[in-house]
C-alpha positions as CSV (number, residue, x, y, z in Angstrom):
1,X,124.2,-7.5,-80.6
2,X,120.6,-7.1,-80.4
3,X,119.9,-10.3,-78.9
4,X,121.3,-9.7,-75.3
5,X,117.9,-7.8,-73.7
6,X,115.6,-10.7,-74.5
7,X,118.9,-13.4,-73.4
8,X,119.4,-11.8,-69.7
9,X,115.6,-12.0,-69.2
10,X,115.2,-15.7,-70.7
11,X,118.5,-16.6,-68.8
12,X,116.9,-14.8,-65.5
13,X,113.5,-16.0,-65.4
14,X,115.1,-19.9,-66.3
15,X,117.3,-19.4,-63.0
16,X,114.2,-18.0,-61.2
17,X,115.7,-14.4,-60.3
18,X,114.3,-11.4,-59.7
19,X,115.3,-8.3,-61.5
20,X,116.9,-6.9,-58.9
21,X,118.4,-9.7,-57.0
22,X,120.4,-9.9,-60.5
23,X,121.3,-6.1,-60.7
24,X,122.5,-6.8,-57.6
25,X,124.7,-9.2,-58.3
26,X,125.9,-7.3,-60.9
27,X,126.7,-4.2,-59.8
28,X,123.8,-2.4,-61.5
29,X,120.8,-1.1,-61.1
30,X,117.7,-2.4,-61.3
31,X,116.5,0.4,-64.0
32,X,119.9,-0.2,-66.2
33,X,118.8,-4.0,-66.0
34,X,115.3,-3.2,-67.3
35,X,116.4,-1.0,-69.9
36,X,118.5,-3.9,-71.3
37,X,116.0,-6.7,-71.1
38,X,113.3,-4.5,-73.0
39,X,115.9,-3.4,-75.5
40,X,115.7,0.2,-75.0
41,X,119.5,0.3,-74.3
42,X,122.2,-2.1,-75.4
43,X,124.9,-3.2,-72.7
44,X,128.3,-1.4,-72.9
45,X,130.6,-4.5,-73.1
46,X,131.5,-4.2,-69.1
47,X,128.0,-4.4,-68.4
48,X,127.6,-6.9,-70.3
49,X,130.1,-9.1,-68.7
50,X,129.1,-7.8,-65.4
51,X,125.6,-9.7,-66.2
52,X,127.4,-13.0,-67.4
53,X,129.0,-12.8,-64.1
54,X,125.9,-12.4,-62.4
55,X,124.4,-15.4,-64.4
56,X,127.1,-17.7,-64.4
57,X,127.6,-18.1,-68.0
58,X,129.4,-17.5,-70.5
59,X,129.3,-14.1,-72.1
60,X,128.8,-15.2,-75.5
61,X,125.6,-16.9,-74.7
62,X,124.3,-13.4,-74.1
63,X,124.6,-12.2,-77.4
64,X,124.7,-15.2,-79.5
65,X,121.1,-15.5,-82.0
66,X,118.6,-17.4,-80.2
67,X,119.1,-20.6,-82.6
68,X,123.2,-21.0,-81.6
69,X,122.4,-19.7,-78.1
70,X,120.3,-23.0,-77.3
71,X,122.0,-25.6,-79.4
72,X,125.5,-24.1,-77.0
73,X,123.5,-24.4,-73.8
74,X,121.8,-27.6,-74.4
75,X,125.5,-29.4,-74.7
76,X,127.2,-27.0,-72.1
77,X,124.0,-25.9,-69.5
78,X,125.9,-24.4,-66.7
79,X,126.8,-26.3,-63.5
80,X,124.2,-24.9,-61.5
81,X,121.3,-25.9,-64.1
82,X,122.5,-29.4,-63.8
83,X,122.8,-29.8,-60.3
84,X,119.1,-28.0,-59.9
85,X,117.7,-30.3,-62.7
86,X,119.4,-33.4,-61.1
87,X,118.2,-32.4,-57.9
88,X,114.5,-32.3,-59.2
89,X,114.6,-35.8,-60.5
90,X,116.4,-37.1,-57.0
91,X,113.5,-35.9,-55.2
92,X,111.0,-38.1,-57.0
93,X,113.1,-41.6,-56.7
94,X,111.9,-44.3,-54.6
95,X,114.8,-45.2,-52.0
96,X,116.2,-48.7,-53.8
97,X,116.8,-46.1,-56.8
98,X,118.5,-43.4,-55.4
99,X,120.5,-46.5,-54.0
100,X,121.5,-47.2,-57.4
101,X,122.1,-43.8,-58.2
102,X,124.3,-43.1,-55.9
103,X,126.3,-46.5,-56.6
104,X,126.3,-45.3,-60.2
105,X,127.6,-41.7,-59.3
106,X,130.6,-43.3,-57.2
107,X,131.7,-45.7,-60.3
108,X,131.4,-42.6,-62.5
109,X,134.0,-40.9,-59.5
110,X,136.3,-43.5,-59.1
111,X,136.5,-44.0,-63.4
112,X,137.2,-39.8,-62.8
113,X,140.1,-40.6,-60.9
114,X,141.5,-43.8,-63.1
115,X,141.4,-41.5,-66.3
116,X,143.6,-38.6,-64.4
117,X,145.9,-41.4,-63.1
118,X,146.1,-42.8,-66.5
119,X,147.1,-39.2,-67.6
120,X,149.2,-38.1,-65.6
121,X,151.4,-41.6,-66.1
122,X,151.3,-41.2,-69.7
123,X,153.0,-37.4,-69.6
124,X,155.3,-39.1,-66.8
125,X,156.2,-41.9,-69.5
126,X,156.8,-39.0,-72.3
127,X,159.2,-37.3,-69.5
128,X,157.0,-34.1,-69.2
129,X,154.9,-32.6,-66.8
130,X,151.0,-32.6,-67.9
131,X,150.3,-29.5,-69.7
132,X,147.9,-27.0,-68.0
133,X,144.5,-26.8,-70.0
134,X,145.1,-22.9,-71.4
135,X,148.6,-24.4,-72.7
136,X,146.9,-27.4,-74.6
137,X,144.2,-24.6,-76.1
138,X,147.1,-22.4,-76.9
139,X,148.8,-25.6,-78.8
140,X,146.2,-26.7,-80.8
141,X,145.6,-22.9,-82.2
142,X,149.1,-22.6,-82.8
143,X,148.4,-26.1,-85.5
């Protein structure tokens, strides 16, 4: 594993947490969480995905070598990152851009909407229901 300790903490300080507003969430206390950050103790797998929880990402980000670890988050950043990052950048627009932004946002809604329309009509023309997501995962393993 070895990697998790120095992960949490990166992963913490990026979402601007404290140490124990993230033990917290976990379920853990604030000593167990230090212990694991400094690498004096390596999470028992429940811990660990009690601290994924508590991040919200993905467990295997945790304990993933640094050079995998960013090239996953930089194509998948959670959510949360996103919205906070966006956020920043809508702060600093002058009015006739956030204007355009926001006409650009409802486009990128309503072509949302036209793909799952388009979806849903191709299953219907095939005579089947659309497939759940886990099903379509489970498929393509099963190739």
């Amino acid at each position: 594993m070895g990697y998790a300790g120095d992960r949490i903490r990166e992963e913490r300080k990026q979402q601007r947490l404290k140490a124990g507003e993230l033990a917290e969430r976990c379920g853990i206390t604030p000593s167990t969480l230090w212990r694991i950050e400094s690498g004096t103790v390596e999470p028992q797998e429940e811990t660990l995905t009690q601290i994924a929880r508590g991040l919200k990402i993905d467990k295997a980000l945790l304990v993933s070598p640094p050079s995998v670890t960013r090239s996953i988050a930089e194509v998948y950043p959670p959510r949360e990152v996103l919205v906070g990052r966006l956020w920043g950048v809508i702060q600093k627009l002058r009015p006739e851009n956030l204007q355009a932004l926001l006409s650009l946002a409802e486009r990128m809604q309503s072509l949302e909407r036209q793909r799952d329309i388009a979806v849903s009509m191709a299953w219907a023309s095939v005579g089947e229901d659309e497939p759940e997501p886990s099903k379509v995962k489970k498929q393509r393993k099963k190739k």
